[in-house]
C-alpha positions in Angstrom: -16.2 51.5 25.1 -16.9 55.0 26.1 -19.5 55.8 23.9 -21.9 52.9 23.6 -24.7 54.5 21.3 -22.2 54.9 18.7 -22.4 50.8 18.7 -25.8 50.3 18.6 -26.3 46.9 18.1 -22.6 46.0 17.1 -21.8 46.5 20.5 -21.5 43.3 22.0 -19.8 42.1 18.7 -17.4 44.9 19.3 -16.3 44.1 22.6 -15.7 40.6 21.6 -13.3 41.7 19.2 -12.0 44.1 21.0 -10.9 40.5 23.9 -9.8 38.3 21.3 -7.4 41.0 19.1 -5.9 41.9 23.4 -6.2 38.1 23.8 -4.3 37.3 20.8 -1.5 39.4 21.3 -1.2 38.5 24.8 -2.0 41.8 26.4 -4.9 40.7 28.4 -6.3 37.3 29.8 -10.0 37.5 30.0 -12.2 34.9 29.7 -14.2 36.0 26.6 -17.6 33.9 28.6 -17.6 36.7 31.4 -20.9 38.8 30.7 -20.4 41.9 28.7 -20.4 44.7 31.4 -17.9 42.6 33.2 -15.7 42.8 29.8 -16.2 46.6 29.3 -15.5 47.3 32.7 -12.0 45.3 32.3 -11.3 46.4 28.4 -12.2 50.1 29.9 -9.6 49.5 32.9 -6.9 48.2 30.7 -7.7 51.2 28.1 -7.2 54.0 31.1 -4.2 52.2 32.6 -0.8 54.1 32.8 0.8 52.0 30.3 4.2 52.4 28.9 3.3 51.5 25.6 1.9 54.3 23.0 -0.7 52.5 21.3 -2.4 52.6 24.6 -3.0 56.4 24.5 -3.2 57.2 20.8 -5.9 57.2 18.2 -5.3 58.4 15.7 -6.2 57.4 12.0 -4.1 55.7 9.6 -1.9 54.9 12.3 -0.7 51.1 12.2 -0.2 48.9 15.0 2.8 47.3 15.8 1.6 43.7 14.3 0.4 45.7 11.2 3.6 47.6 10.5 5.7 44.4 10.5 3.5 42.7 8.6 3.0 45.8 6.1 7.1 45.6 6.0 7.2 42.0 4.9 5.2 42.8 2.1 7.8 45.5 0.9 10.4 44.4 -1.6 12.4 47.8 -1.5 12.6 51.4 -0.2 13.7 52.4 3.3 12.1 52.8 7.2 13.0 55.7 9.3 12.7 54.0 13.5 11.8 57.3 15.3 12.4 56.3 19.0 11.2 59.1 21.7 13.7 59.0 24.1 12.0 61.1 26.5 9.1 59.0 26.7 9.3 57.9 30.4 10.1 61.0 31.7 7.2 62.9 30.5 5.1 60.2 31.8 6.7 60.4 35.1 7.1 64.1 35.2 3.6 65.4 33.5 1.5 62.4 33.3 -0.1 60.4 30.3 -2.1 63.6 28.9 1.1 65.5 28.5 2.8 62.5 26.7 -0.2 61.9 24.5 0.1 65.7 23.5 3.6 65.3 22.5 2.5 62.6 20.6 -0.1 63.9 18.5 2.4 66.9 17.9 5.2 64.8 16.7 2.7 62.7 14.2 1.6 66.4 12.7 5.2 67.1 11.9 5.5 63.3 10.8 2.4 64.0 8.6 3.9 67.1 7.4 6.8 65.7 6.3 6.9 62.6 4.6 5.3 61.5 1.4 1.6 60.5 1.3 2.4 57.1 0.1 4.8 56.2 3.6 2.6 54.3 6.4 3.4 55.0 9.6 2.8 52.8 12.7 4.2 52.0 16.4 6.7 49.5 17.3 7.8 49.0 20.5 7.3 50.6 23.8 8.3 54.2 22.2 9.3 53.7 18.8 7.6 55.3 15.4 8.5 53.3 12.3 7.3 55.3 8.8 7.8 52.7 5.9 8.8 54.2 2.8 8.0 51.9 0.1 10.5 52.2 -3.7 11.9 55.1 -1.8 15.8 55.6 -2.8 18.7 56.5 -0.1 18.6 60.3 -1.2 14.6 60.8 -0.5 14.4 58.7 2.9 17.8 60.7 4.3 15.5 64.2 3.0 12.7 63.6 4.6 14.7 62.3 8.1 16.5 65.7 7.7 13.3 67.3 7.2 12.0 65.7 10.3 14.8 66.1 12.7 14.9 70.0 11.7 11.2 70.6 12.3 11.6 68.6 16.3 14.3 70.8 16.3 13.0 74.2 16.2 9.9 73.0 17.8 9.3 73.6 21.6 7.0 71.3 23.4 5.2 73.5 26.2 2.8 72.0 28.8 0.9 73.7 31.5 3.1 76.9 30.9 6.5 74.4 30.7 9.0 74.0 28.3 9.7 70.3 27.9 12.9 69.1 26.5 12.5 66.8 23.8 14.8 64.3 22.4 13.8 61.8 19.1 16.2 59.7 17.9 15.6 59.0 14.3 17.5 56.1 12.2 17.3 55.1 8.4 17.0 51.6 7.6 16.4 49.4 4.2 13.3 48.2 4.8 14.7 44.4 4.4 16.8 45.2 7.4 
């Protein structure tokens, strides 16, 4: 949407997606018929908007979205899920605005990145939840690599415009059948 020479002449096409995935999942009710500056102009709004949910602000690769990391978990017969919820999430929003949250969120996936095995997929669920699937994992592994997590947000400090923000991430372990 920003960047419309990037599209070339998938742009239209792209849009149109772009309405019937929002469409689909019930985020947005436009009538896919309006012309297409009418649907940028809307997708752009909705894009900019001070949502509370974090697939709103993030975009980052390889991350899943919320339908895809349920539907990824079906698939999975065994392992475990660790359900990262950021507690602070409103707060920062409130306090710093959506550019400080989207930091601490880009921060937290590094450490996610940094700590988990390459073969784990990692999506959003939820207003302010992080669910990393951890397919054929045993008990042992999952709880290392939640340890690992927790002590890496734990010595980290999360400063924005000169202040310290306290952070707080919940973490849970979970059979992935659960």
């Amino acid at each position: 949407i920003n960047d419309k020479s990037n599209f070339n002449n998938t742009y239209p096409k792209v849009l149109k997606k772009a309405l019937k995935i929002l469409k689909n999942q019930n985020i947005i009710n436009l009538d896919s018929n309006l012309p297409l500056e009418s649907i940028d102009k809307e997708l752009t709004d909705f894009i900019l908007n001070d949502s509370n949910h974090l697939f709103n602000l993030v975009h980052l690769k390889n991350l899943l979205l919320p339908n895809d990391i349920a539907l990824k978990a079906k698939m999975i017969d065994s392992g475990y899920a660790l359900i990262c919820d950021i507690c602070c999430f409103e707060n920062i929003k409130e306090d710093f605005g959506i550019e400080a949250l989207e930091k601490l969120f880009n921060a937290f996936y590094r450490i996610l990145l940094d700590n988990i095995d390459t073969n784990a997929s990692i999506g959003i669920y939820g207003d302010s939840a992080v669910v990393i699937l951890l397919p054929k994992c045993t008990f042992k592994v999952a709880n290392s690599y939640l340890q690992n997590i927790a002590n890496t947000i734990e010595k980290s400090k999360f400063v924005y415009e000169n202040i310290y923000v306290d952070i707080n991430i919940l973490i849970d372990l979970l059979p992935i059948k659960d």
